[in-house]
C-alpha positions as CSV (number, residue, x, y, z in Angstrom):
1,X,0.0,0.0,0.0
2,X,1.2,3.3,-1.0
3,X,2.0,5.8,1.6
4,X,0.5,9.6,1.7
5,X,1.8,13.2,2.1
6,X,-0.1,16.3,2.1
7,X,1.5,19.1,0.1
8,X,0.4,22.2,3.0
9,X,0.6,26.0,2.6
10,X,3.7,27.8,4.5
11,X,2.7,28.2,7.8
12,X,4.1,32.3,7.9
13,X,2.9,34.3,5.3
14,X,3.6,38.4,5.7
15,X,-0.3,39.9,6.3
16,X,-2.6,38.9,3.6
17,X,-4.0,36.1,2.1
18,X,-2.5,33.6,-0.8
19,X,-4.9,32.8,-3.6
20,X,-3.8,29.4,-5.2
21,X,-2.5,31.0,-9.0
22,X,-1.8,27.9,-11.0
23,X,-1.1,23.9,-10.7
24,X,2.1,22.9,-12.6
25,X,1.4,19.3,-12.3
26,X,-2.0,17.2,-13.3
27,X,-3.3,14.6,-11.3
28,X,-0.8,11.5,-12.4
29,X,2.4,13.3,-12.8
30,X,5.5,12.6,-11.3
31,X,7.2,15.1,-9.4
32,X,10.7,15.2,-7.6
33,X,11.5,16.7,-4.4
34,X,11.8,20.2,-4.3
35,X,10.1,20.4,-8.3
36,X,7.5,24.0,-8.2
37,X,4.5,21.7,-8.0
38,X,1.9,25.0,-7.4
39,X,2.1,28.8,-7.7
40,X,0.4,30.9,-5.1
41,X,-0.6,34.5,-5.4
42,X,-0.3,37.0,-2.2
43,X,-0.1,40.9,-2.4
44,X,3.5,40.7,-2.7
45,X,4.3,38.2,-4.7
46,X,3.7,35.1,-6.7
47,X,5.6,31.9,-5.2
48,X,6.1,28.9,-5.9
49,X,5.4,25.6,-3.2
50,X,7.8,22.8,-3.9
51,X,6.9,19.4,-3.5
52,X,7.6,17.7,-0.1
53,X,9.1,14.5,-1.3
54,X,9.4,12.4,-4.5
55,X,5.7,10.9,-5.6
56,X,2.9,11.1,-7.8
57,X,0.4,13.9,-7.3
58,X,-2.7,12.1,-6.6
59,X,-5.2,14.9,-5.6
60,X,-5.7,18.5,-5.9
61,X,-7.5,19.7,-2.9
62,X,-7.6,23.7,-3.5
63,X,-7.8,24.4,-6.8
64,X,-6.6,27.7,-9.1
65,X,-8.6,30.9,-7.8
66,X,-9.2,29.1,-4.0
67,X,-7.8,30.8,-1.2
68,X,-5.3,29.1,0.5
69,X,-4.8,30.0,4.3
70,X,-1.4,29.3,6.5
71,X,-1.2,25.4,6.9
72,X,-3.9,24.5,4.3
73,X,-3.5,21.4,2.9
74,X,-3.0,22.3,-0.9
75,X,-2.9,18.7,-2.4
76,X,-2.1,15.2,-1.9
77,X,1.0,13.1,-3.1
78,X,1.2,9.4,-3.1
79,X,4.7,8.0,-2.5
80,X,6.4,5.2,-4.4
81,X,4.3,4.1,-7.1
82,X,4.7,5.3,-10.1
83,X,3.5,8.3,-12.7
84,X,1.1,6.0,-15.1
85,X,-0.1,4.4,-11.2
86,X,-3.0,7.5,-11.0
87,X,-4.7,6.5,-7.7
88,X,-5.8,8.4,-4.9
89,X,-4.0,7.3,-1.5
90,X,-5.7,5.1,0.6
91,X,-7.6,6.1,3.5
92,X,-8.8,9.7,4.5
93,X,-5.5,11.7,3.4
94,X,-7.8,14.1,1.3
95,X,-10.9,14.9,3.6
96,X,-14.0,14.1,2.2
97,X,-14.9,17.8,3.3
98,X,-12.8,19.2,0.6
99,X,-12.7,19.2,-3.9
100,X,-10.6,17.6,-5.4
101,X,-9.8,19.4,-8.6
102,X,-8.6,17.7,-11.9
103,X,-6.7,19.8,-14.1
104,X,-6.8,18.4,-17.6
105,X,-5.1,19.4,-20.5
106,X,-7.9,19.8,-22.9
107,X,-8.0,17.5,-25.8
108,X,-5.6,18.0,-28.9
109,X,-4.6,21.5,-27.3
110,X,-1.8,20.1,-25.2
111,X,1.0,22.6,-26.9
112,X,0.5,25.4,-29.6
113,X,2.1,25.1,-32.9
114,X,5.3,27.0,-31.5
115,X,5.9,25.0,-28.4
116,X,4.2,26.9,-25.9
117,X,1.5,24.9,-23.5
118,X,-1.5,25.8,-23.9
119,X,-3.1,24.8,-20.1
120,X,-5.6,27.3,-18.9
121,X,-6.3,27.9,-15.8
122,X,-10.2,28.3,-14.5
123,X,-9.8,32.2,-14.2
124,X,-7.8,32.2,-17.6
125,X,-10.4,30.7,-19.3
126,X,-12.5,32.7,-18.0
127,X,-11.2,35.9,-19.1
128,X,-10.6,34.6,-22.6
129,X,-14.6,33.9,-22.7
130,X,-16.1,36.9,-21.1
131,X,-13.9,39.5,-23.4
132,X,-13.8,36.7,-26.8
133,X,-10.5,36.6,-27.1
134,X,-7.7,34.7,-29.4
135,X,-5.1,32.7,-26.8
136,X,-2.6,32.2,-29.4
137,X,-2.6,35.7,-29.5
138,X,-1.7,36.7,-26.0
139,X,2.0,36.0,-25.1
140,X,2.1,33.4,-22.5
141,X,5.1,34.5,-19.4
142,X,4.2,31.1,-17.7
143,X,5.6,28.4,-17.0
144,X,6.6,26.5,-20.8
145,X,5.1,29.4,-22.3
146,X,2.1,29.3,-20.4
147,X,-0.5,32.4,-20.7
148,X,-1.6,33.4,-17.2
149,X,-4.5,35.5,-16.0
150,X,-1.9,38.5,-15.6
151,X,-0.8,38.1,-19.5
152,X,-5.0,38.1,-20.4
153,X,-5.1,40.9,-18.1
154,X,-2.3,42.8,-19.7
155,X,-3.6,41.8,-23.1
156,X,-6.9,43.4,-22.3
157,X,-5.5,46.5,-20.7
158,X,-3.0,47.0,-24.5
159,X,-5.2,45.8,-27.2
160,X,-8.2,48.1,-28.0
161,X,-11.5,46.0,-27.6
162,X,-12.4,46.8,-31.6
163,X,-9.5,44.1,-32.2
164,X,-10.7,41.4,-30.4
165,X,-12.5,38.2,-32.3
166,X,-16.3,39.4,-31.1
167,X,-18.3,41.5,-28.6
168,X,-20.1,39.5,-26.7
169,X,-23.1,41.4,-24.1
170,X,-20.7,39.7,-21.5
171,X,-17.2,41.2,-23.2
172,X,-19.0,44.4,-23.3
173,X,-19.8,44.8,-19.4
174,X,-16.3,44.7,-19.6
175,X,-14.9,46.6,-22.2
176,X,-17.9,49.3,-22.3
177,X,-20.4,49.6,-24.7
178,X,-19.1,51.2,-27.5
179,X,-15.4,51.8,-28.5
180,X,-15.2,54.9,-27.3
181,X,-16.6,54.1,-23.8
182,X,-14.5,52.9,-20.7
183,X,-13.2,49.4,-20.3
184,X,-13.6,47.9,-16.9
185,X,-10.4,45.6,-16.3
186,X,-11.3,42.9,-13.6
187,X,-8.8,43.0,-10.3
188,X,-6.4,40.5,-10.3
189,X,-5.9,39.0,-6.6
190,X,-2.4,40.5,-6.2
191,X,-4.0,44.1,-6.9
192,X,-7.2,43.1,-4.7
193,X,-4.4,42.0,-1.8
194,X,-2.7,45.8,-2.3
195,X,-5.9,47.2,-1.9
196,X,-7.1,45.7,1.6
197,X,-3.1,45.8,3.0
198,X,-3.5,49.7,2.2
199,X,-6.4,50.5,3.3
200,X,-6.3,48.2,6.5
201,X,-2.7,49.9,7.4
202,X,-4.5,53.6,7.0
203,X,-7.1,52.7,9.1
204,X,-5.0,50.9,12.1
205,X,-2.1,53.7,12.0
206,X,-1.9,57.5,12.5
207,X,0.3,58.4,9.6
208,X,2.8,61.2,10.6
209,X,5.8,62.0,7.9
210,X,8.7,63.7,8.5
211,X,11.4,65.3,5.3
212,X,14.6,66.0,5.3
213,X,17.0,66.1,2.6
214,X,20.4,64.6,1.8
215,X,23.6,65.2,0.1
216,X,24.6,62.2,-1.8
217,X,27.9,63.4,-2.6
218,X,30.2,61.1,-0.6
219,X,28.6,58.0,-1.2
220,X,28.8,58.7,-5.4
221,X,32.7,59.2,-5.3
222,X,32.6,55.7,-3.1
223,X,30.5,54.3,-5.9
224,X,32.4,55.4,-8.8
225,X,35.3,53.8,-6.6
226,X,34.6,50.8,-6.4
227,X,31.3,49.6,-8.6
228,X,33.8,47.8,-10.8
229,X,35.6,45.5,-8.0
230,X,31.6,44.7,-6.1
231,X,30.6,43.8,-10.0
232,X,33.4,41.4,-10.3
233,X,32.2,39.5,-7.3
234,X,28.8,39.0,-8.5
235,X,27.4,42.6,-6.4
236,X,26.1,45.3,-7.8
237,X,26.6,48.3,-6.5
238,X,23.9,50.4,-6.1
239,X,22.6,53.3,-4.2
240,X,20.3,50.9,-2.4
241,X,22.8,49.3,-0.8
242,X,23.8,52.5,1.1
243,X,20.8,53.2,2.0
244,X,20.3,49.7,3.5
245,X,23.1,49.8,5.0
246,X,22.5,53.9,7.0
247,X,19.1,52.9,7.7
248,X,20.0,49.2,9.8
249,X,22.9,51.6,11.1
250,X,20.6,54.1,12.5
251,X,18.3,52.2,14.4
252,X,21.2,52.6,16.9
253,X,19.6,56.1,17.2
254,X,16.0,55.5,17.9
255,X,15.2,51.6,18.4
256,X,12.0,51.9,18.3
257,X,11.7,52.8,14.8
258,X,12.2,49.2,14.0
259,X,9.3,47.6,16.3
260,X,5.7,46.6,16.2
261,X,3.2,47.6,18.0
262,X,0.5,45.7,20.0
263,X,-2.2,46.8,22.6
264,X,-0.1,46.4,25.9
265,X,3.5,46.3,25.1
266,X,6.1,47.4,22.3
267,X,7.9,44.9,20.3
268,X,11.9,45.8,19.5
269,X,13.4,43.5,16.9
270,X,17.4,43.0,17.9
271,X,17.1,42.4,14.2
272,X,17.4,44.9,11.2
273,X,15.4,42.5,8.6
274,X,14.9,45.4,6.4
275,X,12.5,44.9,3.0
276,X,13.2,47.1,-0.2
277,X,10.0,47.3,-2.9
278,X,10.6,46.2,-5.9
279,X,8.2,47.7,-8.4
280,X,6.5,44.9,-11.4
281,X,5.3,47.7,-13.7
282,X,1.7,47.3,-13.2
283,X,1.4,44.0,-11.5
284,X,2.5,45.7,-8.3
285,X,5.3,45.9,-5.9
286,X,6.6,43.0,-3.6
287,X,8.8,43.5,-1.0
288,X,12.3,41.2,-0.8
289,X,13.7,41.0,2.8
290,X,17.1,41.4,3.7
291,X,17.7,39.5,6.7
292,X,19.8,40.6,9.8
293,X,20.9,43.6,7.6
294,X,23.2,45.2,10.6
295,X,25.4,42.4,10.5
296,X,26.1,42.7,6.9
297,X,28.9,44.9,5.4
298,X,28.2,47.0,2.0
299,X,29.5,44.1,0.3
300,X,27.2,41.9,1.8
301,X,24.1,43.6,1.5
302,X,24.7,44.9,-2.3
303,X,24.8,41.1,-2.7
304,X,22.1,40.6,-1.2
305,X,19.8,42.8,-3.2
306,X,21.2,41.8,-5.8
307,X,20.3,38.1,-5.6
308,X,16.7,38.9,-4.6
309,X,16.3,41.6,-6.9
310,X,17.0,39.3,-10.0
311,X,14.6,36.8,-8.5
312,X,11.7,39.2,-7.5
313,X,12.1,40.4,-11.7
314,X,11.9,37.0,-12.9
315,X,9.4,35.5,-10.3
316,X,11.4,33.0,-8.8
317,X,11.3,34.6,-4.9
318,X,10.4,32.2,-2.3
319,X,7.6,32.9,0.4
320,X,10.6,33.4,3.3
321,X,11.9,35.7,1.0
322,X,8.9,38.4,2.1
323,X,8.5,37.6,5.4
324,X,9.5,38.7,8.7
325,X,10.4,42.4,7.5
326,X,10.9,44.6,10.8
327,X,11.5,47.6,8.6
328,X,10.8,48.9,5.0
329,X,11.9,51.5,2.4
330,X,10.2,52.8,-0.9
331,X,12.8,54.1,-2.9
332,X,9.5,56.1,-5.1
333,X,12.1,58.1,-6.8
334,X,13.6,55.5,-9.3
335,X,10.2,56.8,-11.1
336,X,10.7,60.2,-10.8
337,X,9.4,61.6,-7.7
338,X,11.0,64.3,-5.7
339,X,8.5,63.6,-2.3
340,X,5.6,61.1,-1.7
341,X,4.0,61.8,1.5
342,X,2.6,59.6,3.6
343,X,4.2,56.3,2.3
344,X,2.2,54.0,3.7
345,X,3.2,51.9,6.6
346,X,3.7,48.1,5.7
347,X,1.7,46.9,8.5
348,X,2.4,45.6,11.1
349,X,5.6,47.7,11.0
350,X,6.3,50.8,12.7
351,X,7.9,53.0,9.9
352,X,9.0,53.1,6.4
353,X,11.7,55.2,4.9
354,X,10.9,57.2,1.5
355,X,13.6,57.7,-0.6
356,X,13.1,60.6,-3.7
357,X,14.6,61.3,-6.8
358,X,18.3,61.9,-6.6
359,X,19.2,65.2,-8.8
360,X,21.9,68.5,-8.5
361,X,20.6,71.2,-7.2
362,X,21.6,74.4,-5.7
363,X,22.7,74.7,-1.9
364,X,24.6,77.0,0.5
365,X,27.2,75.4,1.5
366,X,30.5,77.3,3.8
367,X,33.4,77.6,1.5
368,X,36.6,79.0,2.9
369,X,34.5,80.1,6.3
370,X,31.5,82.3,4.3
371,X,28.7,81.5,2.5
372,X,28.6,80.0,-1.3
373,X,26.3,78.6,-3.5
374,X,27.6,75.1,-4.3
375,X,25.5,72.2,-6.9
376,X,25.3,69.0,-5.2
377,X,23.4,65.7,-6.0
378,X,20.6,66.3,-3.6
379,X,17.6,63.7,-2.4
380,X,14.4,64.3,-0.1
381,X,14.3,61.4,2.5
382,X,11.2,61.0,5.0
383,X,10.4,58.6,7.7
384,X,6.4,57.8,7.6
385,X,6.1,56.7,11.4
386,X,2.9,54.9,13.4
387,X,2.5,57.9,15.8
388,X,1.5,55.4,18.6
389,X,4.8,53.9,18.7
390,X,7.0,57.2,17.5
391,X,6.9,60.9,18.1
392,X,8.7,63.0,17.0
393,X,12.0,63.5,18.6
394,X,12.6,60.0,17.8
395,X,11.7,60.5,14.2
396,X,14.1,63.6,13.5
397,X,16.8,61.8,15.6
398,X,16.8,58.5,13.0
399,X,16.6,60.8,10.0
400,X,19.6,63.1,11.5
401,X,21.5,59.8,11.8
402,X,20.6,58.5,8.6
403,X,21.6,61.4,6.6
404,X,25.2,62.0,8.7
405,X,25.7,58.5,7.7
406,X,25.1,59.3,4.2
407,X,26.9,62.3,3.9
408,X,29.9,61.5,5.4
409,X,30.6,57.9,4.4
410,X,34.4,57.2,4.2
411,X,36.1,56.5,0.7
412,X,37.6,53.4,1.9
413,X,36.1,49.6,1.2
């Protein structure tokens, strides 16, 4: 008799809720240990659950478009038979409480005539029938090739609705009445996630921002120092990775900036895990975690974000990779922003640092003991703080320590 194994949701997910985005196995397939056998979708990012041992996935419990909570059992795999053996384990290892969802490739559609598969998911096909639309049309970013409810979405949002193959009254609620009305685009459940995180964090905080500005002279000439050695070791160099670096440095200053509030006490994390957004265009942001970042030299943490910047652009970050995040920054002006005020809180934090466009401008600076008009390379930097846990002393002391850190950052490695 073949034994059983639940595939289960993570236990820690950061906040919000995971939405089960896509099976990459049917019912039947073999799958190895640590193979992506599910993607789930939370506000941050999309994930991917390996499988728990070498087997044969015998039942999908949750299927695409469920909502998976923390310890959910997601699926079912049967150890040691083999991947033509399709039977359900023995027993009660999938409760008869729960679906069990087969995902079939439909008939003769297995792969398009270029290669790509052509599996749709539930909410995929969905999409495709409300707004008549051509799937060999829409470029698949899935797994093989695979077209995803984000690519429909995307596809929807770019190609006018006169283009598509009919207009159906459905497609029409959609896409408005006419071409020259407004097209409704459906929420996807990362957007949906954003949404309630934002609002919920709004509600539960009192929002207080504070601005100063900082000279990012010292830390350039360090950059154009030494970008080329950091790049040789697989580390790139960028202005992130300063300001990482000032801001785990800084909590020296006012501890509490990196702590969590709760109704009768005040949590202080010894640890800086710091997060960094990482915008998706108009998918989102997610939010990659370095851990412990005041142990970390420069070196250490531009590697860091490195690695999980490459892996939040090409999907592949793990669910510890967003969690646990003591601290967070939004570094808005990569996009052009001088000041965005309030940044808000990534609950259940305490603060998050706003970092603005970086660009020369005018300052008086002493020169020779009087005044001059110098041109430096100048950014605005606030603190957004929960005013329950901060006031603001404590919030003009970390930001006086962050920007002294900044400004006065020594040339050597």
């Amino acid at each position: 008799m073949a034994d059983a194994m639940n595939i289960v949701m993570p236990l820690e997910q950061e906040g919000s809720k995971s939405i089960v985005r896509a099976w990459l196995k049917q019912i039947g397939d073999a799958v190895k240990l640590d193979e992506p056998i599910v993607e789930l979708e939370t506000d941050k990012v999309a994930v991917e659950v390996p499988a728990p041992a070498d087997g044969v996935l015998a039942a999908i419990v949750l299927g695409e478009g469920d909502e998976a909570a923390p310890g959910a059992v997601l699926g079912v795999l049967t150890l040691g038979v083999e991947a033509s053996d399709r039977r359900l384990p023995a027993g009660n290892a999938t409760p008869s409480s729960t679906r069990v969802v087969e995902t079939k490739m439909p008939a003769g559609s297995r792969r398009s005539e270029d290669g790509r598969e052509m599996r749709l998911s539930p909410l995929v096909k969905r999409l495709v029938a409300e707004h008549r639309l051509d799937v060999a049309a829409i470029a698949g970013t899935g797994r093989n090739g695979r077209v995803t409810h984000h690519d429909v979405e995307q596809h929807i949002a770019l190609v006018p609705p006169e283009f598509s193959l009919a207009r159906s009254a459905q497609a029409s609620r959609f896409a408005g009445e006419d071409s020259g009305g407004p097209r409704k685009i459906p929420h996807d459940a990362m957007r949906r996630a954003i949404a309630a995180h934002m609002s919920r964090s709004v509600a539960t905080a009192p929002h207080v921002t504070a601005v100063f500005e900082a000279d990012f002279s010292a830390i350039m000439a360090h950059r154009a120092k030494h970008k080329d050695a950091y790049a040789k070791s697989g580390a790139q160099l960028t202005f992130s990775a300063y300001i990482v670096r000032a801001a785990a440095e800084a909590m020296k200053t006012a501890p509490a900036v990196n702590a969590r509030w709760h109704d009768d006490f005040l949590e202080l994390f010894e640890d800086a895990n710091i997060g960094m957004g990482v915008a998706l265009g108009d998918k989102g942001l997610i939010v990659p975690v370095v851990r412990r970042a005041q142990a970390l030299t420069l070196r250490g943490t531009a590697a860091a974000l490195t690695n999980l910047t490459e892996r939040a652009r090409k999907n592949q970050l793990k669910p510890a990779d967003v969690q646990g995040g003591t601290f967070t920054i939004s570094n808005h002006g990569v996009s052009g922003s001088l000041v965005a005020t309030p940044i808000i809180i990534n609950q259940p934090q305490s603060a998050i640092l706003g970092v603005g466009k970086l660009e020369k401008r005018v300052v008086v600076r002493s020169v020779d003991g009087a005044d001059a008009m110098v041109i430096k390379p100048m950014a605005y930097v606030s603190l957004t703080i929960d005013h329950r846990v901060l006031d603001g002393h404590q919030t003009n002391a970390w930001l006086t320590r962050f920007v002294e850190i900044l400004e006065t950052w020594p040339q050597e490695d």
